[in-house]
LOTOR-450478 format. One line per field, with one value per residue: residue number from 1; z, x negated, y of N, C-alpha, C in turn. Coordinates in pm, 1 decimal. Layout:
BEGIN
seq	NUM|...
nup	Z|...
neast	X|...
nnorth	Y|...
caup	Z|...
caeast	X|...
canorth	Y|...
cup	Z|...
ceast	X|...
cnorth	Y|...
//
This chain:
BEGIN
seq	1|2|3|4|5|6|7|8|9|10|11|12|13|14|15|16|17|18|19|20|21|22|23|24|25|26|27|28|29|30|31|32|33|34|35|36|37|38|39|40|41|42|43|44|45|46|47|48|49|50|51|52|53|54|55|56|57|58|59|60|61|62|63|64|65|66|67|68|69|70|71|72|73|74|75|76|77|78|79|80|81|82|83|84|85|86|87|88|89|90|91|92|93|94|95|96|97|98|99|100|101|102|103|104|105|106|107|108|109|110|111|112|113|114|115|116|117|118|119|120|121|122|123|124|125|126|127|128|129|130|131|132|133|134|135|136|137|138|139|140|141|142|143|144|145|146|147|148|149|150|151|152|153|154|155|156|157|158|159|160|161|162|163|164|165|166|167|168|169|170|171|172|173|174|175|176|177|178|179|180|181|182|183|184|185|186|187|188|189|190|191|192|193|194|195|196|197|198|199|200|201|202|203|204|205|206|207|208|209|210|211|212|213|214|215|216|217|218|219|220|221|222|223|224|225|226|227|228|229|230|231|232|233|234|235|236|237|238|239|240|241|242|243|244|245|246|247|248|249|250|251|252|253|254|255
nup	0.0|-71.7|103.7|146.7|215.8|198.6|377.2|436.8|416.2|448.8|413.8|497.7|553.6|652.1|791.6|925.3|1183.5|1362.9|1518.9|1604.9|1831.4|1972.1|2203.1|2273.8|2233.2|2076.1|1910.9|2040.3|2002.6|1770.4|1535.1|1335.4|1046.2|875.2|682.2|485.1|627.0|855.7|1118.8|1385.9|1517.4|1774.3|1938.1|2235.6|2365.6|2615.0|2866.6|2940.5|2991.5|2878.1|2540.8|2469.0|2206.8|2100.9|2191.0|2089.8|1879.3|1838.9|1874.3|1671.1|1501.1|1592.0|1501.8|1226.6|1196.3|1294.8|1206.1|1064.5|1141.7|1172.3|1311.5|1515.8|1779.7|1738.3|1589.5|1776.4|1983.9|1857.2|1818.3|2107.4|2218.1|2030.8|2135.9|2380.8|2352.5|2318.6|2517.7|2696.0|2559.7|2584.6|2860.4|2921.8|2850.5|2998.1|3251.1|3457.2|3631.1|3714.2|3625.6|3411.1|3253.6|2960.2|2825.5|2665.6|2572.2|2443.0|2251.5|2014.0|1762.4|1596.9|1371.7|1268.4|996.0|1066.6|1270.1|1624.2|1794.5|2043.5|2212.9|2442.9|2681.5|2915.9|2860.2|2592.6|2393.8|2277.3|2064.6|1996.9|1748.0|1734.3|1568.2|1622.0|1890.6|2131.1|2242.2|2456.4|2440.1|2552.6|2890.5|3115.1|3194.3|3420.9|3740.7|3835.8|3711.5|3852.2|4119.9|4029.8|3967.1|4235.9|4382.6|4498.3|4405.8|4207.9|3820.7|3769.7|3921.2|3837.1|3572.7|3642.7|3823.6|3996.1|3935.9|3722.4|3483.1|3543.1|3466.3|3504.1|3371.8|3095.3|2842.4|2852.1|3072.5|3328.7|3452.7|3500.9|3273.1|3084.2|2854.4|2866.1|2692.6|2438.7|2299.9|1970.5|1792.5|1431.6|1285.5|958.9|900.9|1149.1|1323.5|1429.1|1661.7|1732.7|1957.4|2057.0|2470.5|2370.3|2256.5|2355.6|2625.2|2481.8|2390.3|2406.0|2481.4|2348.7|2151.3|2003.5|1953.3|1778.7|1553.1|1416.0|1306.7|1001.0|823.5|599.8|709.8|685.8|738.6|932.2|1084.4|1056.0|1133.6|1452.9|1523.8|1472.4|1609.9|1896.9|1854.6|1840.0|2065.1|2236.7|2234.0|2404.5|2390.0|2214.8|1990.7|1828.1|1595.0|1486.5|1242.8|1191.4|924.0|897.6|604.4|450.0|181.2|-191.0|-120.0|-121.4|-91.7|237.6|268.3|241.4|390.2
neast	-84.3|-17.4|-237.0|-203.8|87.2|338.7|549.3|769.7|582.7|402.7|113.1|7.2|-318.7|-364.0|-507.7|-523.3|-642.0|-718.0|-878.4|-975.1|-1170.6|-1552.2|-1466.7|-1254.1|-999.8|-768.6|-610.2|-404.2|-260.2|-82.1|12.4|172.4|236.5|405.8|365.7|558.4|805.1|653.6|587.8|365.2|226.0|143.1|17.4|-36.7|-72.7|-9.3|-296.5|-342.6|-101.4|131.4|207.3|135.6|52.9|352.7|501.6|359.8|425.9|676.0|743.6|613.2|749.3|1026.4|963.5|939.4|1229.3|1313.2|1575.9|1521.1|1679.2|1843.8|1690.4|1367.7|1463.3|1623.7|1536.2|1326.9|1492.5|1595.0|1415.4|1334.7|1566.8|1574.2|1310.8|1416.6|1624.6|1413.2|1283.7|1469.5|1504.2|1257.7|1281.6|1468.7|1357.5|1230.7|1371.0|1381.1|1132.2|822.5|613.1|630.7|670.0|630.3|485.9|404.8|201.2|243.0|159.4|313.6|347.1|585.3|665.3|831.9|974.5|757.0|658.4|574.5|626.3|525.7|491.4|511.8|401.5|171.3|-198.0|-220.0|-377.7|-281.0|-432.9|-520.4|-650.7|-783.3|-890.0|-1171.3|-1187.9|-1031.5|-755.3|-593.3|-291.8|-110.9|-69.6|-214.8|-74.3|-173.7|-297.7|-545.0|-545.8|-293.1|-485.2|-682.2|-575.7|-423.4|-641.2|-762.6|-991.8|-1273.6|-1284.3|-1548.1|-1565.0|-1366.0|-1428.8|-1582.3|-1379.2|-1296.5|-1007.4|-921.2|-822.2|-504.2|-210.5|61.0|267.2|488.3|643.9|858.4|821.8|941.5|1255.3|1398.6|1302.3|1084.4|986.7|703.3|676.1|545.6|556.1|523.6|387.5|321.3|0.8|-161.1|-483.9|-531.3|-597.4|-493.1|-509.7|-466.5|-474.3|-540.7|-649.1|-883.5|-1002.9|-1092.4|-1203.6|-1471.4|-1531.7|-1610.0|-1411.7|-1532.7|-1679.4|-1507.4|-1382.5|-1623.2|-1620.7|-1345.2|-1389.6|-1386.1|-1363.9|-1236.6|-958.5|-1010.4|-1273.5|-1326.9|-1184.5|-1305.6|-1589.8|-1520.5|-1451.5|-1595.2|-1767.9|-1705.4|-1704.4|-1987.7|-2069.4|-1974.5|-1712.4|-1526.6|-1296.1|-949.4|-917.7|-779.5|-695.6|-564.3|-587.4|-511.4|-467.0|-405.6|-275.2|-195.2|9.8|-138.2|-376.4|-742.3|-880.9|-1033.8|-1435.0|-1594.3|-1820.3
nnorth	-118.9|222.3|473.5|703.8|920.0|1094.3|1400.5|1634.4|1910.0|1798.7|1543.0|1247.8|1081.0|712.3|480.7|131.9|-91.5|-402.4|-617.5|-954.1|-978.4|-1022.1|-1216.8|-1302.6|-1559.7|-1573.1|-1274.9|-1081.9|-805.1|-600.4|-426.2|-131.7|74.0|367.1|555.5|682.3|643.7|815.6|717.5|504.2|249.3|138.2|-196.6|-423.8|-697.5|-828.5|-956.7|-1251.5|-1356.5|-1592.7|-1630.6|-1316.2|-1251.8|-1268.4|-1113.2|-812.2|-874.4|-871.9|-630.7|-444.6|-558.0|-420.9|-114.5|-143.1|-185.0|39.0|352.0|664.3|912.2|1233.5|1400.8|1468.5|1426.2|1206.4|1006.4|914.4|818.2|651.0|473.6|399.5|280.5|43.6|-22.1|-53.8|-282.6|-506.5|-491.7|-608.2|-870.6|-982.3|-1005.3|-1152.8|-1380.6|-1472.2|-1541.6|-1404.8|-1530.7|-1450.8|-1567.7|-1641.7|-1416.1|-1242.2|-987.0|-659.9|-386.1|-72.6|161.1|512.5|655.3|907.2|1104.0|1400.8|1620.1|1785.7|1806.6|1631.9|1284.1|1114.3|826.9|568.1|341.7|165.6|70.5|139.5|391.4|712.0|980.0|1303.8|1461.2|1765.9|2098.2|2045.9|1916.7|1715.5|1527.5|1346.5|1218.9|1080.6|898.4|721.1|378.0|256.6|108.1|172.6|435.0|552.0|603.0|758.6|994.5|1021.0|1095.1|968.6|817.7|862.8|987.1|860.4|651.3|566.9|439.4|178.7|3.7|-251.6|-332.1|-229.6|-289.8|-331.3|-312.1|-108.9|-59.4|-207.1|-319.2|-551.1|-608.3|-533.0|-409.3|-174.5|-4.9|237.2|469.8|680.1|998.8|1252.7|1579.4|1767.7|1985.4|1920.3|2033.0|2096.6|1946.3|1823.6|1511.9|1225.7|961.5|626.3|385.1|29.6|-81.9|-211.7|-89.6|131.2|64.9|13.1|266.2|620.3|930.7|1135.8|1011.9|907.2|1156.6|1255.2|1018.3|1082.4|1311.9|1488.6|1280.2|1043.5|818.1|564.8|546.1|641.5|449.8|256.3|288.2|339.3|140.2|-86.9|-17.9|-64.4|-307.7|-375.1|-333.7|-508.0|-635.7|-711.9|-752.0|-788.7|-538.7|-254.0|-2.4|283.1|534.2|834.7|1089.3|1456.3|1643.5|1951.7|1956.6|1882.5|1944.1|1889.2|1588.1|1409.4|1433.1|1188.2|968.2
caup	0.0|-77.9|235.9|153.5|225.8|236.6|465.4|413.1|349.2|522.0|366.2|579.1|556.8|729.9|822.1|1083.1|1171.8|1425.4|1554.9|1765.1|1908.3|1998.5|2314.9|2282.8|2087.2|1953.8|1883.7|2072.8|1938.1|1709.5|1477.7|1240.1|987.5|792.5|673.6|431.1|781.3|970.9|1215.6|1338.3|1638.1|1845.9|2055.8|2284.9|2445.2|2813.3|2873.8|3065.7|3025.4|2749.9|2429.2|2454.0|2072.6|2043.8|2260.2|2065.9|1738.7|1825.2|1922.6|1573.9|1424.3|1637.5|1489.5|1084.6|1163.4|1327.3|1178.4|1115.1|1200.7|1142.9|1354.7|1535.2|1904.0|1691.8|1541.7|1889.2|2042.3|1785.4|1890.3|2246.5|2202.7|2028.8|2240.6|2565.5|2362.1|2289.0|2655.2|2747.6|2489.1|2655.9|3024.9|2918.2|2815.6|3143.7|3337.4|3613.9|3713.6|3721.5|3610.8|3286.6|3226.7|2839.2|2778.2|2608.1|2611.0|2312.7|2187.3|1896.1|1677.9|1567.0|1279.1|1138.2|996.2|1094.7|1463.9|1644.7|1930.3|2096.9|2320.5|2539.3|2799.3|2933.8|2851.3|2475.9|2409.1|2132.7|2060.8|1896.1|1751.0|1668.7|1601.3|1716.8|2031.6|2170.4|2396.3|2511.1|2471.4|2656.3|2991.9|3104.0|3271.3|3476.4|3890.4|3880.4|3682.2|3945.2|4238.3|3986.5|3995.5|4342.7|4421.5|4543.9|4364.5|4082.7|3750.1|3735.3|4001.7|3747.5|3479.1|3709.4|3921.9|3967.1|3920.4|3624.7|3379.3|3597.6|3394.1|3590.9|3338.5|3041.8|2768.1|2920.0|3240.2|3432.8|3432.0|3472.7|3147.4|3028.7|2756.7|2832.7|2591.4|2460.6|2184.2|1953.0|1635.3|1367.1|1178.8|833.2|964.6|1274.8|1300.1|1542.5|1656.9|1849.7|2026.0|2218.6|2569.6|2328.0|2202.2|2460.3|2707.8|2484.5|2297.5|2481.0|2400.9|2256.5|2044.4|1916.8|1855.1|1665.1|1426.2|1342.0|1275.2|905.0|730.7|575.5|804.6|626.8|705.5|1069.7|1168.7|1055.0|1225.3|1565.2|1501.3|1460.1|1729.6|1972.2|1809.8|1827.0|2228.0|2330.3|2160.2|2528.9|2408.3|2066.9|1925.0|1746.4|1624.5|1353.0|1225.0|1032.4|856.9|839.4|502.9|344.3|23.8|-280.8|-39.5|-155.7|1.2|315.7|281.4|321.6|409.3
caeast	0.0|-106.3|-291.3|-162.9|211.5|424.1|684.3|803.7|507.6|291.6|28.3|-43.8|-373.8|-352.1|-599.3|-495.4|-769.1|-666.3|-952.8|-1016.9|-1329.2|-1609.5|-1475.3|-1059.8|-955.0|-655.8|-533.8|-241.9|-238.3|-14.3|-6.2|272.8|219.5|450.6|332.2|673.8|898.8|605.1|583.4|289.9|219.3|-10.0|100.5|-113.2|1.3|-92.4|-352.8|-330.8|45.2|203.9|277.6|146.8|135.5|470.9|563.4|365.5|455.8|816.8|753.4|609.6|897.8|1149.7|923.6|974.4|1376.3|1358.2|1641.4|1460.5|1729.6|1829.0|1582.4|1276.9|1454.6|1708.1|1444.2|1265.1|1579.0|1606.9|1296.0|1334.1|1665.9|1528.6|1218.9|1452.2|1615.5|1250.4|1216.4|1600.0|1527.5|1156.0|1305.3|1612.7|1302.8|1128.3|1456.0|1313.2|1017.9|718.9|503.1|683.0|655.8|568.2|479.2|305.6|194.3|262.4|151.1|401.7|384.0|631.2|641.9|957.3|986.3|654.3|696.7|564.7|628.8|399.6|558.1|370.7|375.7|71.6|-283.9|-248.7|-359.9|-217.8|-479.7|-516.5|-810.5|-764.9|-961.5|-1282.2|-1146.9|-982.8|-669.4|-539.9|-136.3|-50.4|-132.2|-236.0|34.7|-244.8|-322.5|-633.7|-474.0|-253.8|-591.9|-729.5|-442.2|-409.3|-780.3|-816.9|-1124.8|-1326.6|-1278.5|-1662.8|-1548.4|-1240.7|-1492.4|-1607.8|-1307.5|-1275.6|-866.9|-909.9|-664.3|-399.9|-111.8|181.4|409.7|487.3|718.2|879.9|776.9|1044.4|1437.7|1453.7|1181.4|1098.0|888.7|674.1|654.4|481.9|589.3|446.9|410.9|168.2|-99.9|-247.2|-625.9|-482.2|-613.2|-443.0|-558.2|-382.7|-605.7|-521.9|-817.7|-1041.1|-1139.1|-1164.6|-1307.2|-1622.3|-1583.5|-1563.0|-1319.0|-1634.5|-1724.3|-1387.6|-1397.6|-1695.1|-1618.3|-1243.6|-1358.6|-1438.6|-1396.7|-1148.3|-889.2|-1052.0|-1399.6|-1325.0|-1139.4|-1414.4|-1689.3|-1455.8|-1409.7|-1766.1|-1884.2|-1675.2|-1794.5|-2154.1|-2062.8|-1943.6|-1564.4|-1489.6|-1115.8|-854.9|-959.1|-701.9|-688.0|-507.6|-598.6|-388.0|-498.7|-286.5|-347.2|-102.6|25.4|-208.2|-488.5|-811.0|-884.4|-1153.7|-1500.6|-1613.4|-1967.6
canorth	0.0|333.1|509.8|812.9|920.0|1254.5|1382.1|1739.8|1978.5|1730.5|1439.4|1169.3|977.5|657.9|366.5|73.6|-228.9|-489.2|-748.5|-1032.4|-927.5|-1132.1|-1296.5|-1358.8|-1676.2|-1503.8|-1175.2|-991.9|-699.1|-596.3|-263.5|-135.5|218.2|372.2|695.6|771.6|716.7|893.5|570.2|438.8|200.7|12.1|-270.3|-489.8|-831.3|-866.6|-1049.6|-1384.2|-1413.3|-1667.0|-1555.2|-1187.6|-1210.0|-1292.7|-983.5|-728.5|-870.9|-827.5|-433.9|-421.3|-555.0|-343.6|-44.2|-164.3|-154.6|186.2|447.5|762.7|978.1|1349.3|1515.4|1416.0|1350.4|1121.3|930.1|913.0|740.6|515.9|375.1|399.0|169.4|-59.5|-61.9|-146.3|-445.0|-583.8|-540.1|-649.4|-1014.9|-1024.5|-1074.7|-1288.1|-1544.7|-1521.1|-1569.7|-1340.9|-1563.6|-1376.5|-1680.0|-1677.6|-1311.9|-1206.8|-807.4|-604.1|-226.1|37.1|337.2|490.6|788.8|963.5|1234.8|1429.3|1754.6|1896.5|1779.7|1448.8|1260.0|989.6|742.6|525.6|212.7|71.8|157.9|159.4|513.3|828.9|1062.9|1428.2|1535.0|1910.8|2203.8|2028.0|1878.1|1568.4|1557.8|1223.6|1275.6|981.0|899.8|547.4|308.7|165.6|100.4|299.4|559.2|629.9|628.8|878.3|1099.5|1072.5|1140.2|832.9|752.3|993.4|914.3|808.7|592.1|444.2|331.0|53.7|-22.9|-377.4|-370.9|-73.0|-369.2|-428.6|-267.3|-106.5|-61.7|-286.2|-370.9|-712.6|-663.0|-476.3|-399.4|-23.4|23.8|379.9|545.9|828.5|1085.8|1377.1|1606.0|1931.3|2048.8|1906.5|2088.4|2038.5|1941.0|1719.3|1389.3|1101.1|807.1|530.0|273.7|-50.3|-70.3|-279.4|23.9|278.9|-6.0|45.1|370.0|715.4|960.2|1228.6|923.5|931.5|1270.3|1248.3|974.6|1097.0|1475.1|1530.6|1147.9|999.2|730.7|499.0|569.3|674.5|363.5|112.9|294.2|277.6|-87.1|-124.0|28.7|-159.7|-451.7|-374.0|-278.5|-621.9|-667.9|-845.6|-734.3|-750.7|-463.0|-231.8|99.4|335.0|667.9|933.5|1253.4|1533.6|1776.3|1997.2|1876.0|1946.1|1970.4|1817.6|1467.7|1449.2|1399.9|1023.0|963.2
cup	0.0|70.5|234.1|127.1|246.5|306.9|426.8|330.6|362.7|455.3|482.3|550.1|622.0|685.3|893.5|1070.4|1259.2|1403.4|1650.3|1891.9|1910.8|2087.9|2335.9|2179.6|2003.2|1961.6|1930.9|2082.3|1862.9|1646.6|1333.4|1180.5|908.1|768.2|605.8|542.4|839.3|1167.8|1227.7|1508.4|1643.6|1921.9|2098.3|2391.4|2538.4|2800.4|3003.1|3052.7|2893.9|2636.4|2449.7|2311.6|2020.2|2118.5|2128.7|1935.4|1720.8|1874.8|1795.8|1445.9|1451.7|1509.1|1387.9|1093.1|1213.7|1200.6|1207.9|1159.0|1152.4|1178.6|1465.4|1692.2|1843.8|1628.4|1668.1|1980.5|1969.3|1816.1|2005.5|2268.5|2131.0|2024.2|2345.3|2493.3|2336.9|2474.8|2736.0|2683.6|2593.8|2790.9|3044.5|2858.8|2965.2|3251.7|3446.1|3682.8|3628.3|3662.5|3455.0|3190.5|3062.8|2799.0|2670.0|2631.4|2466.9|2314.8|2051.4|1840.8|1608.6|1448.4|1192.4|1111.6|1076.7|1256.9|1485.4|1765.4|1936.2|2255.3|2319.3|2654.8|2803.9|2888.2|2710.0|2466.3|2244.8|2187.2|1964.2|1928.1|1656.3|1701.3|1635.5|1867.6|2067.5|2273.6|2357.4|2557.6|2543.0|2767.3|3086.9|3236.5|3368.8|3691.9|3916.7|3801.6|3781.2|4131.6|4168.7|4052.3|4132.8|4440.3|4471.0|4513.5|4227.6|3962.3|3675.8|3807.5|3923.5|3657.8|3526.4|3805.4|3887.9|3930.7|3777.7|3506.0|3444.4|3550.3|3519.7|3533.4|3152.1|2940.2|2824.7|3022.0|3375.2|3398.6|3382.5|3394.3|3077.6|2965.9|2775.3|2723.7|2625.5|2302.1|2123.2|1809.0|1525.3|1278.7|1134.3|940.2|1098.1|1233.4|1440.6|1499.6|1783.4|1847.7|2120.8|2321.4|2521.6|2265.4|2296.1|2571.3|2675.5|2399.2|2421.4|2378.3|2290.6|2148.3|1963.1|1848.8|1708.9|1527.5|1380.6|1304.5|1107.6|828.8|732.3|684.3|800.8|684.9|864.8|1161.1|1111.2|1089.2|1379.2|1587.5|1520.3|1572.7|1845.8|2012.1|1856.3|2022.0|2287.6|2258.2|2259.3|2507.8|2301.6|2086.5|1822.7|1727.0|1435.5|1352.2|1138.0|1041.2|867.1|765.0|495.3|175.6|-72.0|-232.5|-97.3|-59.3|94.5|233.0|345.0|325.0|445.2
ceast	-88.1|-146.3|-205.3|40.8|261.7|557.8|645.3|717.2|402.0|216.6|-11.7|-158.7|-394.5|-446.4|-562.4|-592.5|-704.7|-798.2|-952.1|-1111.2|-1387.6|-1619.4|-1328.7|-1092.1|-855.2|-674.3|-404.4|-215.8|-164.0|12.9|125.7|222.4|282.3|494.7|490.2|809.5|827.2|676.7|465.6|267.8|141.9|5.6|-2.2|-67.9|-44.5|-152.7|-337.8|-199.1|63.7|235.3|245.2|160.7|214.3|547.3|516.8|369.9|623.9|882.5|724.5|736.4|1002.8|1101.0|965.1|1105.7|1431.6|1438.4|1555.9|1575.1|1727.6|1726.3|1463.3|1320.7|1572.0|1612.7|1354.9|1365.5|1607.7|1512.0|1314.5|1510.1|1676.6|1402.2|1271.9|1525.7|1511.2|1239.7|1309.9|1531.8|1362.3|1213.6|1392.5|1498.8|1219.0|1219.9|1369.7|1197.2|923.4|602.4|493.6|693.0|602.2|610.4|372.5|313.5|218.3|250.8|171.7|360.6|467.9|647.1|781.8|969.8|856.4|626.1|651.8|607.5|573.2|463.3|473.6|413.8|249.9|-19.7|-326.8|-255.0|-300.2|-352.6|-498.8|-620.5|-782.3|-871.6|-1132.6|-1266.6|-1053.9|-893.6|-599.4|-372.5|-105.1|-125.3|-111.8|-145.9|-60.1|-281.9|-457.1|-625.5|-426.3|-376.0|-637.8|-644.1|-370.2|-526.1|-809.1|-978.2|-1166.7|-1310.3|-1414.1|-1602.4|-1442.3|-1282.7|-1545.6|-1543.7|-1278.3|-1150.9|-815.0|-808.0|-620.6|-296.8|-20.1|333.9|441.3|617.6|748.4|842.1|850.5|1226.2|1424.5|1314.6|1197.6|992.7|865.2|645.5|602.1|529.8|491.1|441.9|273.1|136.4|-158.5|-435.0|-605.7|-512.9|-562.1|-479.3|-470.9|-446.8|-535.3|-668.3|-889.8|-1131.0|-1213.0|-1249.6|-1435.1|-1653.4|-1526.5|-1487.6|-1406.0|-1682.6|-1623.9|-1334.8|-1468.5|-1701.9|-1472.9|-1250.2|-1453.8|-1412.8|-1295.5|-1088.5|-957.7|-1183.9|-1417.2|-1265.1|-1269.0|-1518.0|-1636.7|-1465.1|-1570.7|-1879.5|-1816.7|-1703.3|-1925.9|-2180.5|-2064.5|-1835.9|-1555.6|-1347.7|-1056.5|-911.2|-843.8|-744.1|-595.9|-543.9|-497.4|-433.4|-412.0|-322.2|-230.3|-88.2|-62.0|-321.3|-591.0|-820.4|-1032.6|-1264.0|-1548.6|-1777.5|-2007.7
cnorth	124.2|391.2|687.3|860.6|1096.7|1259.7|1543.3|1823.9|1943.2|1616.2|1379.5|1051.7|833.8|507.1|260.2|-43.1|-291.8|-601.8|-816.2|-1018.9|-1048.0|-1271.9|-1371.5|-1463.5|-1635.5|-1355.5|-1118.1|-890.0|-721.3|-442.7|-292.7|17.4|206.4|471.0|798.9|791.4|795.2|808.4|487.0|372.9|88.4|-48.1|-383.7|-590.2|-832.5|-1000.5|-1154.9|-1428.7|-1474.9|-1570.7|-1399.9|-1157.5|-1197.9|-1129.5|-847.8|-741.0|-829.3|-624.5|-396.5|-446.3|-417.0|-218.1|-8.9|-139.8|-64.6|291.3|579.8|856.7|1119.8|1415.8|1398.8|1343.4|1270.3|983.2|873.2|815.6|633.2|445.3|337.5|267.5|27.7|-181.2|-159.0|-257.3|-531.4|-655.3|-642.0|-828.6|-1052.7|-1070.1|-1138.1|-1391.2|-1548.8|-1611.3|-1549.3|-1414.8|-1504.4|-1495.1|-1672.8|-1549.4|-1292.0|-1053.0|-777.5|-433.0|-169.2|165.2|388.5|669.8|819.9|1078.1|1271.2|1575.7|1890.7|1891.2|1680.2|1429.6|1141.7|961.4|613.7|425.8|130.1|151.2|155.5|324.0|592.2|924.9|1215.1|1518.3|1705.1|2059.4|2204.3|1938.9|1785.8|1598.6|1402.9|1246.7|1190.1|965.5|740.4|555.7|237.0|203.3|181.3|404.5|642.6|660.9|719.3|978.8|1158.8|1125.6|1077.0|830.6|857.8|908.2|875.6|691.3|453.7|349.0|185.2|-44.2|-136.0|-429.8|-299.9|-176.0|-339.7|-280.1|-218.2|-67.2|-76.0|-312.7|-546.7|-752.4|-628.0|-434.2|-237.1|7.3|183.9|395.8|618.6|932.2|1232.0|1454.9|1737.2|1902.0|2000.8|1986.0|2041.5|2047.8|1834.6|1551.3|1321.2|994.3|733.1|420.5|137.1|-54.1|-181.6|-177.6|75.9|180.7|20.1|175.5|510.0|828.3|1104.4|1146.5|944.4|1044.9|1299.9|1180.5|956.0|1232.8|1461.0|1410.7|1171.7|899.2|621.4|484.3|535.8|569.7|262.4|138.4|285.4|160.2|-125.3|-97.3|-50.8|-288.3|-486.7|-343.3|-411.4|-703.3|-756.8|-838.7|-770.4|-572.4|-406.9|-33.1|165.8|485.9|734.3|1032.7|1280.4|1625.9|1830.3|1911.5|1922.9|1962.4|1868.2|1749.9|1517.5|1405.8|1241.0|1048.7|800.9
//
């Protein structure tokens, strides 16, 4: 499929990779893009529990039969509804034992009319590289997330925390299930990236700056991938990039 897609006055470049890494036997990850809805998502199976692939392959599905909707918080609920039956059919197979549990985490992009929104469970991350500079729109679902946040512990202190997985909030893992979100306005020059933690485990988020500012999606997701790789790949490994140009705009620079 072509990489390149349009939505209003907007061009969307888009890249997505998905690996095993060097140390998983499978893959539970799961990635969906689909630059002419302006839909793109990153879904990561919990590790240790049954079937996480089957979880974040069925978030990728939900994603493909998303209704875009008149406007961007119509299109945003369409997801989010048929996010919570993903999560509703995930915990009618556990039948409430915790043993039997199958989740996964997601991080979703959004794009309508010049607008996005980035919705979020777990520590799959949304990022926006603009201007030079990196901001992390989502904000991790995780147990030393919240010791950061409460000053518990520094976040030098988080990179090594012996509990720094342990998820706290999950696609298929709880009843009352919610999507955080973040919204704003996109600009031609805006690059996003959405990561499951096989990346960011070994890439920092100035790395990530550096090799999504100026390349193509293309260019910028297979040096990510690569460098993760070349780190350890102790995880699945996923990631997706998207340009944003104006229409008519000459293509990036690849190197």
């Amino acid at each position: 499929m072509d990489p390149w897609a349009s939505s209003e006055h907007l061009k969307f470049e888009t890249a997505a990779l998905t690996h095993t890494g060097h140390v998983r036997r499978f893959n539970e990850d799961s990635i969906f893009t689909d630059g002419e809805r302006g839909i793109w998502v990153v879904a990561d199976g919990m590790g240790g529990h049954r079937d996480g692939n089957l979880a974040s392959a069925m978030i990728a599905d939900a994603a493909r039969g998303v209704g875009k909707g008149a406007s961007l918080m119509e299109f945003a609920e369409a997801f989010r509804r048929d996010i919570d039956a993903v999560n509703a059919e995930l915990l009618t197979r556990s039948q409430g034992r915790p043993e039997h549990i199958v989740g996964s985490t997601v991080a979703a992009l959004l794009s309508h009319d010049g607008n996005y929104c980035c919705l979020w469970a777990g520590d799959s991350r949304c990022y926006l590289v603009r201007d030079g500079r990196i901001e992390q729109l989502s904000h991790d679902h995780t147990e030393v997330q919240e010791l950061v946040d409460r000053g518990i512990i520094s976040r030098a202190e988080a990179a090594s925390w012996p509990r720094r997985n342990v998820i706290t909030r999950a696609v298929g893992a709880i009843d009352d299930f919610q999507l955080e979100q973040a919204t704003g306005v996109v600009k031609s020059g805006d690059c996003f990236v959405l990561c499951s933690d096989g990346l960011t485990g070994h890439v920092k988020d100035e790395e990530i700056l550096a090799m999504s500012s100026g390349l193509s999606a293309h260019q910028a997701s297979h040096e990510l991938l690569e460098l993760a790789l070349a780190r350890g790949g102790k995880d699945n490994i996923s990631v997706v990039v998207v340009n944003v140009v104006d229409k008519g705009a000459t293509t990036l620079v690849m190197r």
